[in-house]
C-alpha positions in Angstrom: 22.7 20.8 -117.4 25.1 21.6 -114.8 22.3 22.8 -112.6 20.7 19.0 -111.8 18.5 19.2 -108.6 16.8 15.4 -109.0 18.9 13.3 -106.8 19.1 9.9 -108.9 19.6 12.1 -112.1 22.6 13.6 -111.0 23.9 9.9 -109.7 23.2 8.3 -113.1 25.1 11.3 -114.8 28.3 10.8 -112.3 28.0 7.1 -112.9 28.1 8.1 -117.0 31.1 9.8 -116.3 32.6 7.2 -114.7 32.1 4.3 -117.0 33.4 6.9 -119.2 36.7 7.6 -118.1 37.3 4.0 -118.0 38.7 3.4 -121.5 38.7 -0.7 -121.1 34.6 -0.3 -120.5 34.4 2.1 -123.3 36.0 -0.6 -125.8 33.2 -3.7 -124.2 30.7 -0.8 -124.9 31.8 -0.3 -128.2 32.2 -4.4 -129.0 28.9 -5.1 -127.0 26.9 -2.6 -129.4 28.6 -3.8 -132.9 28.1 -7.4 -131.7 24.0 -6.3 -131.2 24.4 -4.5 -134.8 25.9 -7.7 -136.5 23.3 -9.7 -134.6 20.5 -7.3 -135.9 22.0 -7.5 -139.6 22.4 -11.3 -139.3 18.5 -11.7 -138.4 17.3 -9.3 -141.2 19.7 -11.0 -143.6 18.6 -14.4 -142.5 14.8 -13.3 -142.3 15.1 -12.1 -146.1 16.8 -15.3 -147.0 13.9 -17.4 -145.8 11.3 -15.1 -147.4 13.1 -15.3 -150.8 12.6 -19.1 -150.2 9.2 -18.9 -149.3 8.0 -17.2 -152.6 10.3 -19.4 -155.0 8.6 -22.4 -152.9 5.1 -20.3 -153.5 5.8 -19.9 -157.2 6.8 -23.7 -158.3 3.6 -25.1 -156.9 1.9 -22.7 -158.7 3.4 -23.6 -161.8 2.8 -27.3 -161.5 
């Protein structure tokens, strides 16, 4: 990997290195990435809330 010869791969993987020795834009990495996890696990948690919902709404009209 050391052996790059495509010019804006081997400027992406200086800028990785970069970023990466910085250890304050490590940690917003690492809070940017569980913040899009929680928001992921928030919309599926919300999205199986509202189906739940749904199909209890479903079944009492059928019942009537």
């Amino acid at each position: 990997m050391a052996n790059i010869a495509h010019e804006p791969v081997k400027k992406a993987m200086n800028r990785i290195k970069q970023l990466s020795a910085d250890e304050e834009t490590r940690r917003l990495a690492f809070v940017r990435e569980r913040a899009l996890r929680d928001e992921v696990s928030l919309s599926t948690t919300q999205s199986s809330v509202e189906s739940k919902k749904a199909v209890r709404t479903s079944l009492r009209s059928s019942l009537r």
